[in-house]
PyMOL CGO cylinders between C-alpha atoms (Angstrom):
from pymol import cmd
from pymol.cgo import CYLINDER

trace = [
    CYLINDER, 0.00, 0.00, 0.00, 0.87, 3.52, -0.84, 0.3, 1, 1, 1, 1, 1, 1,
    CYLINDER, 0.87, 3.52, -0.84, 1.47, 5.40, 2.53, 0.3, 1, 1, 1, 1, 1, 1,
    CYLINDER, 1.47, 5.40, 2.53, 0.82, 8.70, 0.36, 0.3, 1, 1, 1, 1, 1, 1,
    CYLINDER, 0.82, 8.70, 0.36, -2.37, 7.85, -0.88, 0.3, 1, 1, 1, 1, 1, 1,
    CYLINDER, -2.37, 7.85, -0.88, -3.86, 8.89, 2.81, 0.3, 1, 1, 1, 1, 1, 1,
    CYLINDER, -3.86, 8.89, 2.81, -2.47, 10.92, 5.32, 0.3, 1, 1, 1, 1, 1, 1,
    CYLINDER, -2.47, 10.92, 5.32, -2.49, 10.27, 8.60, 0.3, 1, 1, 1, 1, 1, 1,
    CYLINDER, -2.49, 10.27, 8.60, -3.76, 13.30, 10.10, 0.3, 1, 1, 1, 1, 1, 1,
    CYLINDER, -3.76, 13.30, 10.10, -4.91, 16.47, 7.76, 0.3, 1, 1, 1, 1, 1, 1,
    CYLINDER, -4.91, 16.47, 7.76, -5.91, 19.65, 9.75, 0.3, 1, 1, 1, 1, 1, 1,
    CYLINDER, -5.91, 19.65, 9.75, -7.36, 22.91, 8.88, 0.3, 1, 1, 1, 1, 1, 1,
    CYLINDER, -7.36, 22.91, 8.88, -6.81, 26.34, 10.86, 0.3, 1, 1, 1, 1, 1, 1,
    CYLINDER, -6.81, 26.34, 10.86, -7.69, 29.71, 10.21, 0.3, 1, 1, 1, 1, 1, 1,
    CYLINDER, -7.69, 29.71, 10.21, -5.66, 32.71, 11.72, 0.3, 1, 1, 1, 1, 1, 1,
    CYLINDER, -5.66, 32.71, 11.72, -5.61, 36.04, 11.99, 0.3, 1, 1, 1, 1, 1, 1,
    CYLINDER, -5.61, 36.04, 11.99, -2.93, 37.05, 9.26, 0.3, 1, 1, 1, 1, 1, 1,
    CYLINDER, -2.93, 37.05, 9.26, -0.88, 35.36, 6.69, 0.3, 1, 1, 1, 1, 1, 1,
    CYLINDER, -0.88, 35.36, 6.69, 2.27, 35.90, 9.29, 0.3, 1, 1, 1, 1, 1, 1,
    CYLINDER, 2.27, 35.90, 9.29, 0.98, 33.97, 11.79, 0.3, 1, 1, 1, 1, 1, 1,
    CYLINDER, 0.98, 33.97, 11.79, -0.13, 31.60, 9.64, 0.3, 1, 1, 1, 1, 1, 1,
    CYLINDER, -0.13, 31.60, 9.64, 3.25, 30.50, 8.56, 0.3, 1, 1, 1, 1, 1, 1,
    CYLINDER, 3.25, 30.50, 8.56, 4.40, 31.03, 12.03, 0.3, 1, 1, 1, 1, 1, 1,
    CYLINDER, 4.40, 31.03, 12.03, 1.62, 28.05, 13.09, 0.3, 1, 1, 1, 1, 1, 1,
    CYLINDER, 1.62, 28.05, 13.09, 2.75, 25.88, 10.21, 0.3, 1, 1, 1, 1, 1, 1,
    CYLINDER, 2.75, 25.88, 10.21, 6.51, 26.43, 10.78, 0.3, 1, 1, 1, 1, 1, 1,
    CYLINDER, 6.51, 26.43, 10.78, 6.02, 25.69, 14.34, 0.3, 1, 1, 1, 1, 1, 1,
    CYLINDER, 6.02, 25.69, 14.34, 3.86, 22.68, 12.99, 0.3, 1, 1, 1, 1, 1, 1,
    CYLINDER, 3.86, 22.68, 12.99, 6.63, 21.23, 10.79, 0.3, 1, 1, 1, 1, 1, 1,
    CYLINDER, 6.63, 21.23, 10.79, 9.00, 20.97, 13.67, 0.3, 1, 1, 1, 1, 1, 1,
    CYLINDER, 9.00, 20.97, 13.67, 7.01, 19.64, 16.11, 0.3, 1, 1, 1, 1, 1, 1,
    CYLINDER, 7.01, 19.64, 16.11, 5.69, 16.84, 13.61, 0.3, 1, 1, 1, 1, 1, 1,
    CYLINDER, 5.69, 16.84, 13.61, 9.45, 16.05, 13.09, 0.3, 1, 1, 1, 1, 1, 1,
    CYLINDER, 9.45, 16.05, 13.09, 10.31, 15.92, 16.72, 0.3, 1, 1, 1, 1, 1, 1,
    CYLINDER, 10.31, 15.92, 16.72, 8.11, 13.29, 16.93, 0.3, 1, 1, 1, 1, 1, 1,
    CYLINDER, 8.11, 13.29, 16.93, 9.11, 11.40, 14.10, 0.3, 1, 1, 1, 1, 1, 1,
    CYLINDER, 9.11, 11.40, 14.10, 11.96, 12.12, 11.73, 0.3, 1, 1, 1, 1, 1, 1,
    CYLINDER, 11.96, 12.12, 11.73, 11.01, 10.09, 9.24, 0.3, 1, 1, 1, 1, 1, 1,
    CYLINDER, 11.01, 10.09, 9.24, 8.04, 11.98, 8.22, 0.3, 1, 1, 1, 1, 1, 1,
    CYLINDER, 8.04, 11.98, 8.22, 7.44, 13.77, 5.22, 0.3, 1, 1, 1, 1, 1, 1,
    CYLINDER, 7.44, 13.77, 5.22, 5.24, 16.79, 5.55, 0.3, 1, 1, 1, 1, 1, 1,
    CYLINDER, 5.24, 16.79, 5.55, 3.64, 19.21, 2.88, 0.3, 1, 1, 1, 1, 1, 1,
    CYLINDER, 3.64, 19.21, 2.88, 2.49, 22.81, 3.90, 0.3, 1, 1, 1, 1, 1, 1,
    CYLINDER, 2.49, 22.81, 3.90, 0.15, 23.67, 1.32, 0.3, 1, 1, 1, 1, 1, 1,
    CYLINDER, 0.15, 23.67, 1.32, 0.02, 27.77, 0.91, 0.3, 1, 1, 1, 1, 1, 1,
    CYLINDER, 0.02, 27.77, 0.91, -2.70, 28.42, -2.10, 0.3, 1, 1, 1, 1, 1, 1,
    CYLINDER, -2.70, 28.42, -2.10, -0.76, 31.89, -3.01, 0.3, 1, 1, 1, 1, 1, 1,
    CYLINDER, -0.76, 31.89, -3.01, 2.81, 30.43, -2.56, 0.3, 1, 1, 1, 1, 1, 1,
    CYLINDER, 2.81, 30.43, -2.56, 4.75, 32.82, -4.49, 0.3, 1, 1, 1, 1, 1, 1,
    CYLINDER, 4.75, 32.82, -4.49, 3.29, 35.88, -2.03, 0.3, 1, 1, 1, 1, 1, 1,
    CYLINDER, 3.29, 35.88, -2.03, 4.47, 33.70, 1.66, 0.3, 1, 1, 1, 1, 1, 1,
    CYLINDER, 4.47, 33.70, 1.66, 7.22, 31.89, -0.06, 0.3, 1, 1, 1, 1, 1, 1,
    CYLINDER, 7.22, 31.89, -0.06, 10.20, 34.23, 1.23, 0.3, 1, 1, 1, 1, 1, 1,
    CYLINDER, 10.20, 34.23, 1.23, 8.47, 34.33, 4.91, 0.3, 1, 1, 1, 1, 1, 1,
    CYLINDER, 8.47, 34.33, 4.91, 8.16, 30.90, 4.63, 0.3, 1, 1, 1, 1, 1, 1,
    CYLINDER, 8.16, 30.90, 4.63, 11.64, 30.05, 3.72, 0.3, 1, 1, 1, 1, 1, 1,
    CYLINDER, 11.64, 30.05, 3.72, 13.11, 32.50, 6.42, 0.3, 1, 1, 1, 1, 1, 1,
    CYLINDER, 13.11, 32.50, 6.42, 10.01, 31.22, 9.44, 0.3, 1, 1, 1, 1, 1, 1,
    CYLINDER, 10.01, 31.22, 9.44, 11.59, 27.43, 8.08, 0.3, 1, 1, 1, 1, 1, 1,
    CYLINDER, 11.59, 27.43, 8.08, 15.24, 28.50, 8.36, 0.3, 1, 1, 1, 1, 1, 1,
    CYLINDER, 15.24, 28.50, 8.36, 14.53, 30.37, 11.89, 0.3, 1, 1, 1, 1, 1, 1,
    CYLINDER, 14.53, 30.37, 11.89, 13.17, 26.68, 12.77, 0.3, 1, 1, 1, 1, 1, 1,
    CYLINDER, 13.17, 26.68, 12.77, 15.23, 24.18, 11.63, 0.3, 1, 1, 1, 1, 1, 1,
    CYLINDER, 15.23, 24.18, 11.63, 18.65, 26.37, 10.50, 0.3, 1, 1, 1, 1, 1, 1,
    CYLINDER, 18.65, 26.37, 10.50, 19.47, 28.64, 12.54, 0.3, 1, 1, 1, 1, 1, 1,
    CYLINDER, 19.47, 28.64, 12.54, 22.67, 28.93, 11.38, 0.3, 1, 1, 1, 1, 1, 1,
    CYLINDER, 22.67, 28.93, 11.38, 22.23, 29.48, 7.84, 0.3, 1, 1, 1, 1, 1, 1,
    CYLINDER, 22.23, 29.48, 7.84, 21.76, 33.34, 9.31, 0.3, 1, 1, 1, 1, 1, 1,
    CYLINDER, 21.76, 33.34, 9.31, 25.81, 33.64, 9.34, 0.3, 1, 1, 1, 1, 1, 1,
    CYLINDER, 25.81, 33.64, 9.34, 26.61, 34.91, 6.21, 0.3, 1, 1, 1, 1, 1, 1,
    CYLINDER, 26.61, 34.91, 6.21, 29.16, 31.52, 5.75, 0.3, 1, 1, 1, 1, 1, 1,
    CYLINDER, 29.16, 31.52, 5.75, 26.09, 29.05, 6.25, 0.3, 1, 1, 1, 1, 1, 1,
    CYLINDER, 26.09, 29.05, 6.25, 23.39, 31.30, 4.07, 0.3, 1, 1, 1, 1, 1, 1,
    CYLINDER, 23.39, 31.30, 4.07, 23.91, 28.34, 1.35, 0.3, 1, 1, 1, 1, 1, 1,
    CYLINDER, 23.91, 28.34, 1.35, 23.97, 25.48, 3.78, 0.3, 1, 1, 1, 1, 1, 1,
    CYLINDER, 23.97, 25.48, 3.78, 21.66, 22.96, 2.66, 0.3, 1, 1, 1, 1, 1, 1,
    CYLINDER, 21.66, 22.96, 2.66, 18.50, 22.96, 4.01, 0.3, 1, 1, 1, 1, 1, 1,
    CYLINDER, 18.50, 22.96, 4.01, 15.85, 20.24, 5.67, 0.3, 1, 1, 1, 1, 1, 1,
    CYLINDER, 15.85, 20.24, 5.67, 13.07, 21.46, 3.44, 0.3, 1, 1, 1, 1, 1, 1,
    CYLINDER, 13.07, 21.46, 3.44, 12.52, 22.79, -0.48, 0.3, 1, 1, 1, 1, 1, 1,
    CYLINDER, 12.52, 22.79, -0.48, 9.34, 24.36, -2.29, 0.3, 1, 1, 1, 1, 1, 1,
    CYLINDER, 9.34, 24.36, -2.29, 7.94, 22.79, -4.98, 0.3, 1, 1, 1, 1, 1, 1,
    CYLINDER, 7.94, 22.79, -4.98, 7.86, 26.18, -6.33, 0.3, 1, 1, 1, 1, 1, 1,
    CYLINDER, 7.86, 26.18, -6.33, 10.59, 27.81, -7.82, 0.3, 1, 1, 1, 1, 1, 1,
    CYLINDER, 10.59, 27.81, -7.82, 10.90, 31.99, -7.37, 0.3, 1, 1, 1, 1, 1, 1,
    CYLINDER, 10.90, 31.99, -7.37, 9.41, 33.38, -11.03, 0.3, 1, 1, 1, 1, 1, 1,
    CYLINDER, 9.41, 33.38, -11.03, 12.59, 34.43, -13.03, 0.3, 1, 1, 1, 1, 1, 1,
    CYLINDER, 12.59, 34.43, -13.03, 11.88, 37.97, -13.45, 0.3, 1, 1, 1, 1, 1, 1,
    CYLINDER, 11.88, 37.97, -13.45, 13.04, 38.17, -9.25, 0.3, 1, 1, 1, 1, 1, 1,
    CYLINDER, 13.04, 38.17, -9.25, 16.43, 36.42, -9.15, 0.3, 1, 1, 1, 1, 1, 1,
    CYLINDER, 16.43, 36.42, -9.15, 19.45, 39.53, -8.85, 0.3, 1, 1, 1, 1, 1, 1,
    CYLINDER, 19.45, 39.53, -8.85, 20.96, 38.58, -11.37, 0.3, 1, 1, 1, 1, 1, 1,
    CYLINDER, 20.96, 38.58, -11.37, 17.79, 38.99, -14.00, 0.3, 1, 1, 1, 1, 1, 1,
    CYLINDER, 17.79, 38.99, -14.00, 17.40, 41.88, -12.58, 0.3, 1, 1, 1, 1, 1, 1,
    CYLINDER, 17.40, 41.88, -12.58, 20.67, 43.64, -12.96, 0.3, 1, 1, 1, 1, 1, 1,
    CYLINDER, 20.67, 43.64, -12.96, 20.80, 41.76, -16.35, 0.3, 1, 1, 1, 1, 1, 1,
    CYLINDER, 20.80, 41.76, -16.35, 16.88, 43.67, -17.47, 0.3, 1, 1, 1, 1, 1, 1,
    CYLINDER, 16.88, 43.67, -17.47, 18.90, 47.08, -15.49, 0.3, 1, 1, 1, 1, 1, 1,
    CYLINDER, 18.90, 47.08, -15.49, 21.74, 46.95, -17.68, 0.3, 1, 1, 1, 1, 1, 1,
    CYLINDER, 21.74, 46.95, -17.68, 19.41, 46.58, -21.00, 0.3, 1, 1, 1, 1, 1, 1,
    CYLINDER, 19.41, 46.58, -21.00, 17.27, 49.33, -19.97, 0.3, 1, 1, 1, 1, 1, 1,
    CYLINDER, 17.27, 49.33, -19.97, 20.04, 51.66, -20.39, 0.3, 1, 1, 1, 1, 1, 1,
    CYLINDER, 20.04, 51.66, -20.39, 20.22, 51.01, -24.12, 0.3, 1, 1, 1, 1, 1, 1,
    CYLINDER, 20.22, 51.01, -24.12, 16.72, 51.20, -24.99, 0.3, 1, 1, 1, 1, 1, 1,
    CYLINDER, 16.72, 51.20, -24.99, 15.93, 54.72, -23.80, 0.3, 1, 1, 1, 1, 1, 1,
    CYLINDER, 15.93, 54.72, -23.80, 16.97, 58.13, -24.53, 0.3, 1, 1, 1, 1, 1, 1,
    CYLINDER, 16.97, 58.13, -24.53, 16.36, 60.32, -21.45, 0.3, 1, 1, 1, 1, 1, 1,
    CYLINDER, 16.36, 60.32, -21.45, 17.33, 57.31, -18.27, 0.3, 1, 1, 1, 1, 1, 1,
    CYLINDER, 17.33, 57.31, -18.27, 16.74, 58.57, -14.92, 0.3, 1, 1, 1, 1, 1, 1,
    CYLINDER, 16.74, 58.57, -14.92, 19.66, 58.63, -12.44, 0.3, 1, 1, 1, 1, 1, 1,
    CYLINDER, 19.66, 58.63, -12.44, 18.07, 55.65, -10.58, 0.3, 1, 1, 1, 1, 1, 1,
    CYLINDER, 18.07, 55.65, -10.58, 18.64, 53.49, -13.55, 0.3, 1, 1, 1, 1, 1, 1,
    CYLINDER, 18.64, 53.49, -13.55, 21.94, 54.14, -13.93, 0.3, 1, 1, 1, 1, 1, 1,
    CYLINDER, 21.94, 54.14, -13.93, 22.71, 53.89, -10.27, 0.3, 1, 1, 1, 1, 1, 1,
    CYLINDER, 22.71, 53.89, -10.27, 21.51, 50.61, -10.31, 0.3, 1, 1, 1, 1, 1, 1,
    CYLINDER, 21.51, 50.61, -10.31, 23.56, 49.63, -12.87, 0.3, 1, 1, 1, 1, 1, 1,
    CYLINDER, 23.56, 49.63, -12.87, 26.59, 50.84, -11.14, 0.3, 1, 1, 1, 1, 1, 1,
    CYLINDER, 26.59, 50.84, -11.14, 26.13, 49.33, -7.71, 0.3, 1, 1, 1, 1, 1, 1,
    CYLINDER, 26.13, 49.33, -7.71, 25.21, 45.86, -8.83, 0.3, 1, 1, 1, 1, 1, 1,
    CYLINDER, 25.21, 45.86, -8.83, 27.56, 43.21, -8.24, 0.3, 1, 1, 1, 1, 1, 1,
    CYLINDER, 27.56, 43.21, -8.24, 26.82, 41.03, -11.55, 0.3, 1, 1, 1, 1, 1, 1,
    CYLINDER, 26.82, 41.03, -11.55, 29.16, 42.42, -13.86, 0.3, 1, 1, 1, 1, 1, 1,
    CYLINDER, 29.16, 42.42, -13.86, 32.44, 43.60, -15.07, 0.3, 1, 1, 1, 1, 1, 1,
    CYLINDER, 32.44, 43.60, -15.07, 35.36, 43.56, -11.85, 0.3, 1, 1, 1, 1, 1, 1,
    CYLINDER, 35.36, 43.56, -11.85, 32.62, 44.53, -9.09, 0.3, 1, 1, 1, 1, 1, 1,
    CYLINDER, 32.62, 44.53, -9.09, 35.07, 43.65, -5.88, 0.3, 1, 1, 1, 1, 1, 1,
    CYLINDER, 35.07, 43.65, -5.88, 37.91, 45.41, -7.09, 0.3, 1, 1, 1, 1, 1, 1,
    CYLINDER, 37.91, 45.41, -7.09, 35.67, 48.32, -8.64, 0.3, 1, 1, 1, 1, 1, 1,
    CYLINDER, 35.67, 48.32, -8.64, 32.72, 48.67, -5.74, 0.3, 1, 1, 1, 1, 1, 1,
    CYLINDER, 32.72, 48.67, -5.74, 34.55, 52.20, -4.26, 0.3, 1, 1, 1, 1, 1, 1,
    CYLINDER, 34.55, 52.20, -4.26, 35.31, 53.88, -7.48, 0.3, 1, 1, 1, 1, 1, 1,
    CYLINDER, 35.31, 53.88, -7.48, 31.62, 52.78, -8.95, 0.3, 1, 1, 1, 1, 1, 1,
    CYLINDER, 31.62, 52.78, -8.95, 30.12, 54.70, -5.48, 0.3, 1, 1, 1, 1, 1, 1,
    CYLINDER, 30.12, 54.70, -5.48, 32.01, 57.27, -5.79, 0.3, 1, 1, 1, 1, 1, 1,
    CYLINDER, 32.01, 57.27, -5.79, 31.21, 57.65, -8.85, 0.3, 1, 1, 1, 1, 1, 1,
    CYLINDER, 31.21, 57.65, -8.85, 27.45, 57.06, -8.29, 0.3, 1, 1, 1, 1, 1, 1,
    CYLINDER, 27.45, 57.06, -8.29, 27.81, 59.83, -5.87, 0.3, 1, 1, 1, 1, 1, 1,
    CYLINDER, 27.81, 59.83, -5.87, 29.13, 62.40, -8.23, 0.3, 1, 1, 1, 1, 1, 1,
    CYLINDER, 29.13, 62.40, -8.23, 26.85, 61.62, -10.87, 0.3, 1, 1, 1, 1, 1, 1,
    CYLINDER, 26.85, 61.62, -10.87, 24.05, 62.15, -7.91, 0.3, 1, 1, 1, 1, 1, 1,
    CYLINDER, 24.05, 62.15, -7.91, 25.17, 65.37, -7.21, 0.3, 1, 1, 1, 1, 1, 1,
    CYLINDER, 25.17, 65.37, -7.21, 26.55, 66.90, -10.32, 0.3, 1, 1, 1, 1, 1, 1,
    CYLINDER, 26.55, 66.90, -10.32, 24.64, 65.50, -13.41, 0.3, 1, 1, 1, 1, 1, 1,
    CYLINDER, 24.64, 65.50, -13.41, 21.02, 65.46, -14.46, 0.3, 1, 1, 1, 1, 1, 1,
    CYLINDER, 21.02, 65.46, -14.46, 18.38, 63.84, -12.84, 0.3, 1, 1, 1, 1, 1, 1,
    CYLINDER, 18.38, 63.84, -12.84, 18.02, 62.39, -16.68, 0.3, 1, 1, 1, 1, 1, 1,
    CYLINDER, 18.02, 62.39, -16.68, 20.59, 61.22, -18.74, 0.3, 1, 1, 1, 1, 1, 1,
    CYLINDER, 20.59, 61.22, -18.74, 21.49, 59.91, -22.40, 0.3, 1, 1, 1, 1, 1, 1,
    CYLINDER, 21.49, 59.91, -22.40, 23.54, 56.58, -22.65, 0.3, 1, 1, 1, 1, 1, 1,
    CYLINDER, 23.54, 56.58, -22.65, 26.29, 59.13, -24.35, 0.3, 1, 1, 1, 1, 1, 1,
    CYLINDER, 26.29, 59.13, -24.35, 26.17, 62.12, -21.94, 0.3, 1, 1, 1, 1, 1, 1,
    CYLINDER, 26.17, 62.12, -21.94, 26.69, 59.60, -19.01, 0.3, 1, 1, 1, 1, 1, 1,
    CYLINDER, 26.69, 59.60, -19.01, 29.60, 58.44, -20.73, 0.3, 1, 1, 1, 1, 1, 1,
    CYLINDER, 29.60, 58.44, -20.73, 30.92, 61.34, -21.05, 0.3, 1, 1, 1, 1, 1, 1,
    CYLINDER, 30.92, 61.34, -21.05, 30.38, 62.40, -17.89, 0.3, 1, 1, 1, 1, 1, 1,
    CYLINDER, 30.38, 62.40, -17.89, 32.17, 59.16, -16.25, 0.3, 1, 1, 1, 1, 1, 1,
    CYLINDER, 32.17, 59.16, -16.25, 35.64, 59.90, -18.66, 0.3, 1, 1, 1, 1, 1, 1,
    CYLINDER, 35.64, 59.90, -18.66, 35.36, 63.45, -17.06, 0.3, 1, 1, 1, 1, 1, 1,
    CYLINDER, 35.36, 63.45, -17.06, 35.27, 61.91, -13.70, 0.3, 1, 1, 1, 1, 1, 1,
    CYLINDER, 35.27, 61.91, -13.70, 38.14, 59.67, -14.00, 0.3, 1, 1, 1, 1, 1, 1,
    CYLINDER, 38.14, 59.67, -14.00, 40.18, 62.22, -15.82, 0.3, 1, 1, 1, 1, 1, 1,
    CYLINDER, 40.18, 62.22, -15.82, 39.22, 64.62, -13.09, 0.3, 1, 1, 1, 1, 1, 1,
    CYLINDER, 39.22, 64.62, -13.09, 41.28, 61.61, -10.90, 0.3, 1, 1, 1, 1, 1, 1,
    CYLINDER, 41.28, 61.61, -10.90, 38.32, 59.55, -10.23, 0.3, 1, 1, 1, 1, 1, 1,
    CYLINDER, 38.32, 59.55, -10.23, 40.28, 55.98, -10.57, 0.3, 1, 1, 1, 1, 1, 1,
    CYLINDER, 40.28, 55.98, -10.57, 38.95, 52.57, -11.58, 0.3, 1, 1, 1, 1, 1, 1,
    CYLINDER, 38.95, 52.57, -11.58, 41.31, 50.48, -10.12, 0.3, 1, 1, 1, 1, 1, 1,
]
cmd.load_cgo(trace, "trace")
C-alpha cells in the first residue's frame, strides 16, 4: 500500500494574518518532526509565491538557525518548495533587465543608472565597488536627474580624468 495515498492526520486552521499563519505551520513542521523524523510533511500555501520568502526564512529560523551567518546562508536545508521563485526576481535577471534598460531609452533617470553601477553582476565589481560609489555619488550630485547613454559616458571619462580611478 501507498502510505501517500492517505495521510495520517490532515488539519485545517484559520488565523488572523498570513504571518501567523506560517508562524503556526513552521512551528507545525518541527514539532511533527520531533516526533518522528522520518516523516514527510507538505504545507500547502494556495498563493505560494506571495508567503514563499516568509516561509523560507520562518523554516530556516526553525530548523537552520545557522544558515543566518553569512558563511552558512547556502547550507543545505531540511526542506525545499515545490515552487521555484518566477525568473523575473532572481538579482541577477534583474541587474541583467537594469543593464538593458540603459540602451533602450533616450532620457534614463539617475536611478537606472545607479543601479547599474552598484550591482555586483558584472564587469570587476570587488575590485571596482569604491570607485563605482564614488562615482554614483558624483553623478548624484553633479549630473542630471536624466541622462542619455552618451552624456553619461561622457560624464564618467570626465570623472576619471578629473582623478576619479577605476582600479
Amino acid at each position: 500500500p501507498n502510505k501517500l495515498a492517505t495521510p495520517a492526520h490532515a488539519q485545517h486552521i484559520s488565523l488572523e494574518n498570513i504571518d501567523a499563519e506560517c508562524r503556526a505551520a513552521a512551528a507545525w513542521a518541527k514539532q511533527q518532526l520531533d516526533n518522528n523524523l522520518n516523516s514527510n510533511i507538505a504545507i500547502i500555501a494556495p498563493q505560494l509565491s506571495t508567503v514563499r520568502n516568509l516561509l523560507a526564512d520562518l523554516l530556516d529560523d526553525t530548523f537552520t538557525p545557522a544558515s543566518a551567518r553569512p558563511a552558512l546562508f547556502e547550507c543545505a536545508r531540511p526542506y525545499n518548495f515545490s515552487l521555484g521563485t518566477p525568473l523575473i526576481g532572481q538579482p541577477m535577471i534583474q541587474a541583467a533587465l537594469n543593464l538593458l534598460r540603459l540602451f533602450s531609452s533616450y532620457r534614463i533617470p539617475q536611478a537606472d543608472f545607479s543601479k547599474v553601477l552598484l550591482s555586483p553582476f558584472w564587469s570587476n565589481y570587488q575590485q571596482e565597488a569604491d570607485a563605482r560609489a564614488q562615482l554614483d555619488a558624483r553623478m548624484r550630485e553633479k549630473a542630471a536627474a536624466q541622462l542619455s547613454l552618451d552624456s553619461f559616458i561622457v560624464f564618467a571619462k570626465q570623472q576619471f580624468e578629473n582623478g576619479l580611478n577605476i582600479a
